[in-house]
DOLOSE-201263 format. One record per residue (C-alpha): residue number from 1; residue in one letter; x, y, z. Coordinates in Angstrom, 2 decimals. Example, Ala and Ser with C-alpha at 12.3 -4.5 7.8 and 13.67 -1.06 7.14 Angstrom:
BEGIN
+--------+-------+---------+---------+---------+
: markol : lumke :       X :       Y :       Z :
+--------+-------+---------+---------+---------+
:      1 :     A :   12.30 :   -4.50 :    7.80 :
:      2 :     S :   13.67 :   -1.06 :    7.14 :
+--------+-------+---------+---------+---------+
This chain:
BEGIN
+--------+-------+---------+---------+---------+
: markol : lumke :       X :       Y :       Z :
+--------+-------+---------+---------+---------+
:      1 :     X :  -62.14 :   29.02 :   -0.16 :
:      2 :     X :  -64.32 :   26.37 :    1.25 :
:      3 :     X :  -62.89 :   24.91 :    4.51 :
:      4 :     X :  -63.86 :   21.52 :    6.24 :
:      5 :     X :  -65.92 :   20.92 :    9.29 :
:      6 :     X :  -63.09 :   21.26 :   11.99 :
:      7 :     X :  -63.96 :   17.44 :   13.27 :
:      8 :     X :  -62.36 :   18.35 :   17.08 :
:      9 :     X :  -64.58 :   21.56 :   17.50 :
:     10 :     X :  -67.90 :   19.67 :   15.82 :
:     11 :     X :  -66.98 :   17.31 :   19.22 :
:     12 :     X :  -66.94 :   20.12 :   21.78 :
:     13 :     X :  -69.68 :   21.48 :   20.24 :
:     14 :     X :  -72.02 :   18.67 :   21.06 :
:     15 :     X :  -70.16 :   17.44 :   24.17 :
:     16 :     X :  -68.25 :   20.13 :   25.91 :
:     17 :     X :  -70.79 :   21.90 :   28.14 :
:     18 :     X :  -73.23 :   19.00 :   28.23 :
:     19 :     X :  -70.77 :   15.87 :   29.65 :
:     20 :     X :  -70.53 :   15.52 :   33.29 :
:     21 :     X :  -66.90 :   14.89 :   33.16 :
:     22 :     X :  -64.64 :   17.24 :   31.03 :
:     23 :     X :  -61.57 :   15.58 :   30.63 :
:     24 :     X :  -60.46 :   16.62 :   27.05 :
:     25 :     X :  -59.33 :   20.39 :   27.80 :
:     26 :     X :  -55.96 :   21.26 :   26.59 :
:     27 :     X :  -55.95 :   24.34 :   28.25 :
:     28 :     X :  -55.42 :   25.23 :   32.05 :
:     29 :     X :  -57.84 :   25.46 :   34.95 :
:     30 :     X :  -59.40 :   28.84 :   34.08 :
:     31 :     X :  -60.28 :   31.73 :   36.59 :
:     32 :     X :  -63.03 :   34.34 :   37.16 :
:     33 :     X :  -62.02 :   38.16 :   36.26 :
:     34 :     X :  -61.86 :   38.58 :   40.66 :
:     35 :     X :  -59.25 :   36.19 :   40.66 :
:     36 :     X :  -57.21 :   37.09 :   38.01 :
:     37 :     X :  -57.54 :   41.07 :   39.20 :
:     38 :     X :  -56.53 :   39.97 :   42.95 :
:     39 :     X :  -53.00 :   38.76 :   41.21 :
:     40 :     X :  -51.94 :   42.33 :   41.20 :
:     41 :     X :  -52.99 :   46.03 :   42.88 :
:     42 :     X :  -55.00 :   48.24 :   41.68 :
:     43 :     X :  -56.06 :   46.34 :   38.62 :
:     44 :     X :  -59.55 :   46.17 :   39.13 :
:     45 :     X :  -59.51 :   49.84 :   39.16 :
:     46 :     X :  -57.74 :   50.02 :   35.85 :
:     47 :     X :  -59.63 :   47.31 :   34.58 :
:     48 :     X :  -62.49 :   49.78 :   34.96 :
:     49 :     X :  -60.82 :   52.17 :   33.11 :
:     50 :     X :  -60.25 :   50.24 :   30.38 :
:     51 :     X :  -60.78 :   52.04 :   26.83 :
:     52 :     X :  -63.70 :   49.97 :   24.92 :
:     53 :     X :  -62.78 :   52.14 :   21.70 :
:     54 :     X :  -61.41 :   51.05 :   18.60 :
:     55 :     X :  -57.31 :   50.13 :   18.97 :
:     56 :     X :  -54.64 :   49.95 :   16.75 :
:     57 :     X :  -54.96 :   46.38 :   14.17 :
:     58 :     X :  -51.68 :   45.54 :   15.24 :
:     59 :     X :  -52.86 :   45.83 :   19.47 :
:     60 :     X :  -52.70 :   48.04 :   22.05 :
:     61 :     X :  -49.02 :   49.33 :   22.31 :
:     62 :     X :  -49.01 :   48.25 :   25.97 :
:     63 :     X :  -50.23 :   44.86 :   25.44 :
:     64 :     X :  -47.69 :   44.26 :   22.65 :
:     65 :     X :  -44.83 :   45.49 :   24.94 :
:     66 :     X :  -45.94 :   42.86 :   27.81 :
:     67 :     X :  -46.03 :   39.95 :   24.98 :
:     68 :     X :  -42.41 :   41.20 :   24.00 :
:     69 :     X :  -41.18 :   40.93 :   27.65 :
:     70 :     X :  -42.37 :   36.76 :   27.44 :
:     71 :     X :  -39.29 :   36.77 :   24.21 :
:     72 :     X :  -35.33 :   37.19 :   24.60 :
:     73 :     X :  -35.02 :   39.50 :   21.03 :
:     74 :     X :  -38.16 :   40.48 :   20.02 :
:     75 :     X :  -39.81 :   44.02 :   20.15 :
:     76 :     X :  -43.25 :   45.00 :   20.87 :
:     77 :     X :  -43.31 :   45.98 :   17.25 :
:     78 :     X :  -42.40 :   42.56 :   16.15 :
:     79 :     X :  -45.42 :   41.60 :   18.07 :
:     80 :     X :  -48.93 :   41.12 :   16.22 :
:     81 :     X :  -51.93 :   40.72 :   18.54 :
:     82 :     X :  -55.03 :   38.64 :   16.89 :
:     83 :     X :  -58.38 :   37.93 :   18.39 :
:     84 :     X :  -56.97 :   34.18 :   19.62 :
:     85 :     X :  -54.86 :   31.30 :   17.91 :
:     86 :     X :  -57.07 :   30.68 :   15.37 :
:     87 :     X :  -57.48 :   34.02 :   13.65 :
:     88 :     X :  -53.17 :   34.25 :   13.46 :
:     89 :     X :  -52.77 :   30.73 :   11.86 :
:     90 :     X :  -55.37 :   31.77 :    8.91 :
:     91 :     X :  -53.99 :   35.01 :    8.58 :
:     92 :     X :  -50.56 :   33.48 :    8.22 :
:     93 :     X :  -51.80 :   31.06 :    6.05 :
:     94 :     X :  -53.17 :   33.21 :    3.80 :
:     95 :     X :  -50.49 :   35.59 :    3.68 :
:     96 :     X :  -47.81 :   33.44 :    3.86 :
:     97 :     X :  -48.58 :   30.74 :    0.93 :
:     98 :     X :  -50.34 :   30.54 :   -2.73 :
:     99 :     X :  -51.36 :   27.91 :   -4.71 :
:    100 :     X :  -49.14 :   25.16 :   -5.57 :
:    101 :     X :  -46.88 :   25.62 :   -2.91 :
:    102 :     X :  -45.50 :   22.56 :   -0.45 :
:    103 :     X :  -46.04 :   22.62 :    3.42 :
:    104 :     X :  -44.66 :   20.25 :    5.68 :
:    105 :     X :  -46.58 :   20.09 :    8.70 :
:    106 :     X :  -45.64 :   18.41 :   12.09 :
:    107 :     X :  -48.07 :   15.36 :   12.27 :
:    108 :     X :  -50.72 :   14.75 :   14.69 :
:    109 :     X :  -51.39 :   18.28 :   14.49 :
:    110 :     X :  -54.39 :   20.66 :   15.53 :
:    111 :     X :  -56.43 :   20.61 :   12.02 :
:    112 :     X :  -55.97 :   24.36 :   11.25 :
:    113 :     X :  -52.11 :   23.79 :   10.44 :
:    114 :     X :  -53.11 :   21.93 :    7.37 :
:    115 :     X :  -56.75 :   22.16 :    6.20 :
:    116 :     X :  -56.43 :   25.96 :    5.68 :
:    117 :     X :  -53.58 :   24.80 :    3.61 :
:    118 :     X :  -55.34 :   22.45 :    1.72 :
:    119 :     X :  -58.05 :   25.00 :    0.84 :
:    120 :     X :  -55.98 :   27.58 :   -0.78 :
:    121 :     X :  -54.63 :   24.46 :   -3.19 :
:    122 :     X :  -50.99 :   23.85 :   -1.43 :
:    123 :     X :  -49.65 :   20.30 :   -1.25 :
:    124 :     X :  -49.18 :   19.19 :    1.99 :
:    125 :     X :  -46.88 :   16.50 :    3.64 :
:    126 :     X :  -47.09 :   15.30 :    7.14 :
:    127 :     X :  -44.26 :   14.88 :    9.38 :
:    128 :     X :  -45.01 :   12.08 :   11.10 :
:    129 :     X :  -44.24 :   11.51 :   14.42 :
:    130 :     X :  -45.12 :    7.81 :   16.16 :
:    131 :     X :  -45.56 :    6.50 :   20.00 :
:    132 :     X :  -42.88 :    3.63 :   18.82 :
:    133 :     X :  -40.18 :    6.28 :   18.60 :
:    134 :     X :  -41.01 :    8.52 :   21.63 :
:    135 :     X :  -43.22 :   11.00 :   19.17 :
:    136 :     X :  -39.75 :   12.18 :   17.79 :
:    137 :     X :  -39.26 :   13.99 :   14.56 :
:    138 :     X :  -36.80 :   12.32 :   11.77 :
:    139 :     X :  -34.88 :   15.23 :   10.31 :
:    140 :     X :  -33.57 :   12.88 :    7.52 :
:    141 :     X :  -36.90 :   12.65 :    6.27 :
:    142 :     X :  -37.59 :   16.30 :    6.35 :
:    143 :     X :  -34.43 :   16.83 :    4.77 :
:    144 :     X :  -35.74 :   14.36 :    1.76 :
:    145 :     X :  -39.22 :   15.78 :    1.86 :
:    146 :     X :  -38.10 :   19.64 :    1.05 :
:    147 :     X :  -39.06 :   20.39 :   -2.55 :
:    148 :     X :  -38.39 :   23.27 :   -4.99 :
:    149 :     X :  -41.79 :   24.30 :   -4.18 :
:    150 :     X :  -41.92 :   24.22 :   -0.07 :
:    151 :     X :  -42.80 :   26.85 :    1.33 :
:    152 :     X :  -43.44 :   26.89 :    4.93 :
:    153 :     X :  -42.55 :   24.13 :    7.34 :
:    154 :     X :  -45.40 :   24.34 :   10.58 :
:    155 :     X :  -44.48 :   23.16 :   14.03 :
:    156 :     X :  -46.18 :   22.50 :   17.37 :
:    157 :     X :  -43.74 :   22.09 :   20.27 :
:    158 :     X :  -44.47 :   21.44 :   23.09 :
:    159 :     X :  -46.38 :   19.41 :   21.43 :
:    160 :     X :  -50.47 :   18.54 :   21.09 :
:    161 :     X :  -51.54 :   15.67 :   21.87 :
:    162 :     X :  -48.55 :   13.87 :   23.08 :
:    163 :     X :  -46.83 :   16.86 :   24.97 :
:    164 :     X :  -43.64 :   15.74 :   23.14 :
:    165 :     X :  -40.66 :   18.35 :   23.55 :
:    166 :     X :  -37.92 :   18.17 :   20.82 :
:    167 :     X :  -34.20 :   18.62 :   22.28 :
:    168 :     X :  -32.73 :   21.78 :   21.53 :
:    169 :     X :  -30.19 :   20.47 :   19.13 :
:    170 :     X :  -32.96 :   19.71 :   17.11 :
:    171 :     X :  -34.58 :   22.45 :   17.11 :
:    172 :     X :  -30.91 :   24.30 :   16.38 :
:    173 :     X :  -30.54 :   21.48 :   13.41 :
:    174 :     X :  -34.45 :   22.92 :   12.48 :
:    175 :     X :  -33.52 :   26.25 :   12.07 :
:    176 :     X :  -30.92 :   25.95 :    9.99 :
:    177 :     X :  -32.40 :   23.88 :    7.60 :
:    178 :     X :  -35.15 :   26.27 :    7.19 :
:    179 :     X :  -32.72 :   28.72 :    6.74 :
:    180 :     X :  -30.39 :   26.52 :    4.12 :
:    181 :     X :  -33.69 :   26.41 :    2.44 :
:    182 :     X :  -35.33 :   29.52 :    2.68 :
:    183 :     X :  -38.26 :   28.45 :    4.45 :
:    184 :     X :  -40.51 :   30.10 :    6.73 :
:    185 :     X :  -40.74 :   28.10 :   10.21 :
:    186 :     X :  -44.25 :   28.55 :   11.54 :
:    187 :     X :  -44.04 :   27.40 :   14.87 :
:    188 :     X :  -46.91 :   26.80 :   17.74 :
:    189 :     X :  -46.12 :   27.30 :   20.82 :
:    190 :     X :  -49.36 :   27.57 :   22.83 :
:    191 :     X :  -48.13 :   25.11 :   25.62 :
:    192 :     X :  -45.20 :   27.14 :   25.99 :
:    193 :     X :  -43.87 :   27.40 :   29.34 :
:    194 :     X :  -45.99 :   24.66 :   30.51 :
:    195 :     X :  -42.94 :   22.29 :   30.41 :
:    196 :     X :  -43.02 :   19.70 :   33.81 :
:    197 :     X :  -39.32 :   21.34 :   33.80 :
:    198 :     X :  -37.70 :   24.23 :   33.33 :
:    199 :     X :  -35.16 :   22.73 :   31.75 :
:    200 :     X :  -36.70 :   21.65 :   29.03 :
:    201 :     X :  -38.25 :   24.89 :   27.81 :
:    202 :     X :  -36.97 :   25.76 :   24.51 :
:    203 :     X :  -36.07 :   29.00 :   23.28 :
:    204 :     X :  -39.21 :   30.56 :   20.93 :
:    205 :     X :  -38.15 :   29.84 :   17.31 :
:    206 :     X :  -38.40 :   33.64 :   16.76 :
:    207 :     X :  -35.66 :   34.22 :   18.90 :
:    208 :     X :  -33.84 :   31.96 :   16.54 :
:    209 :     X :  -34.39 :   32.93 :   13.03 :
:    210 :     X :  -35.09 :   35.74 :   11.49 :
:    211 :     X :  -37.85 :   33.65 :    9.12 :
:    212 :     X :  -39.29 :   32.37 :   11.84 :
:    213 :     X :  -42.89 :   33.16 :   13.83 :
:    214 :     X :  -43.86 :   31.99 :   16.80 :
:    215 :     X :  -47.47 :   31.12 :   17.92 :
:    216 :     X :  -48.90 :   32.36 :   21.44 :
:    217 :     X :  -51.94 :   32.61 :   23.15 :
:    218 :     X :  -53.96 :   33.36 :   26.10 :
:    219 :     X :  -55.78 :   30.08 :   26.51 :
:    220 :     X :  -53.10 :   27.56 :   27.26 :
:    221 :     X :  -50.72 :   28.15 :   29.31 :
:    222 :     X :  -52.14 :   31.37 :   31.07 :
:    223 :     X :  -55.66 :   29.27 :   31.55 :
:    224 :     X :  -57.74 :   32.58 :   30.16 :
:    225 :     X :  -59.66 :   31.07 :   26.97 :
:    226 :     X :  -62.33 :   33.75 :   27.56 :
:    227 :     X :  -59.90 :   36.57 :   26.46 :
:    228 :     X :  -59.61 :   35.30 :   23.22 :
:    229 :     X :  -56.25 :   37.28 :   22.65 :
:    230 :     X :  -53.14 :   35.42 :   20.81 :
:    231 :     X :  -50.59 :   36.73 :   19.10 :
:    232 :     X :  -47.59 :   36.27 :   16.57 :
:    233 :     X :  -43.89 :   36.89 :   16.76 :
:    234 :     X :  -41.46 :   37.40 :   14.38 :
:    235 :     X :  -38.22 :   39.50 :   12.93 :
:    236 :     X :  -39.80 :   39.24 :    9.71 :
:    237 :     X :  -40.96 :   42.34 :    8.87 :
:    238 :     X :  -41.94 :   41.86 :    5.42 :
:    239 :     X :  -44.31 :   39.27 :    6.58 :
:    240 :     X :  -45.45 :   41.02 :    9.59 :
:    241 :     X :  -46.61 :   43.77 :    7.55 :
:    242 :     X :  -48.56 :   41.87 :    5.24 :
:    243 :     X :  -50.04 :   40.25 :    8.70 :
:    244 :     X :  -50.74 :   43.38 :    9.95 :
:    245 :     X :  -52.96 :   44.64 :    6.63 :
:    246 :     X :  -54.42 :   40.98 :    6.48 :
:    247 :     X :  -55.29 :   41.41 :    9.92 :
:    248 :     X :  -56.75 :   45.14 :    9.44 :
:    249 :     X :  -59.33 :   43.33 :    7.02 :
:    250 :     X :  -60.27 :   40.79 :    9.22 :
:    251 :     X :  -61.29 :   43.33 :   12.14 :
:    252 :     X :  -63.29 :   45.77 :   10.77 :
+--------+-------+---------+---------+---------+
């Protein structure tokens, strides 16, 4: 597998901590470890009793269980914790498609959701989305773009760059064309939450279908990059098994 130079990170790399202005973070205003041990008693004294040992692949038990609570059906063991957002998307990727197959990916989109793709030899198509109609998706074209072949169709809502926020009838129509079709729905939802209105926050796509896995992380809405802890969630076990071994490789 030989993988691109991820253009957006090449960027930061040279700019980030060199600019005088930083005005291209997507994530929150982050914190120091006092402040984010103040939010609650006693934490810095079980912060210093933290266990630096090896834990289980899958993540502490606790830590799953608190990521479960952020969900309306899922357990802590359909939770798999990963060492940020990153790390689960190429796991996923990996586990989820082979050669050959089709992947329909929701267009802009952060480069990961198709370039790791791309370099395991799946076709990809890009579901465009365009200022002209209000960055909304056409689920007629989706509809004609499913092949024999698809696999995996891979969402970002709310979405990055244009903070677009499909309606939940669409994301109702979504699911059950992904499940008309078989398809897994790989959906990011790192800005999760971070809606300007309550309102508007969508039920996680896990809590929706049972082939469905939902994207979180640390850095994004919960402004605490430096953890570098994300996660996925899903009902499907089969998957989430093959994860979990994919992710057991990756940590040691």
């Amino acid at each position: 597998m030989k993988l691109p130079a991820f253009k957006l990170e090449r960027f930061f790399a040279k700019y980030e901590f060199t600019a005088p202005y930083l005005l291209s973070s997507s994530d929150c205003e982050a914190m120091t470890v006092e402040e984010l041990l103040n939010l609650e008693p006693d934490a810095a004294q079980k912060f210093h009793q933290t266990w630096l040992g090896y834990t289980e692949t899958k993540g502490s038990p606790e830590l799953r269980q608190v990521v479960a609570q952020t969900y309306q059906t899922i357990e802590s063991e359909d939770i798999l914790i990963h060492a940020g957002a990153e790390e689960a998307i190429f796991i996923f990727m990996n586990i989820a498609l082979q050669p050959e197959d089709h992947l329909i990916v929701h267009f802009p989109c952060y480069q990961s959701h198709s370039s790791i793709a791309q370099s395991i030899g799946c076709e990809v198509d890009w579901w465009m989305s365009c200022e002209a109609d209000n960055w909304e998706l056409d689920l007629d074209w989706l509809r004609g773009t499913i092949q024999p072949n698809t696999k995996a169709i891979a969402i970002n809502c709310p979405h990055n760059p244009t903070g677009y926020v499909m309606s939940r009838a669409k994301l109702e129509e979504l699911v059950a064309i992904c499940r008309q079709h078989n398809l897994l729905l790989f959906s990011d939802e790192v800005y999760r939450l971070l809606e300007y209105r309550d309102q508007d926050t969508l039920s996680a796509a896990c809590d929706l279908s049972e082939n469905a896995i939902s994207l979180g992380v640390m850095s994004k809405t919960y402004g605490l990059a430096g953890l570098q802890i994300g996660w996925i969630a899903t009902h499907n076990q089969e998957l989430y098994q093959a994860m979990g071994e994919g992710a057991e490789v990756a940590c040691r």
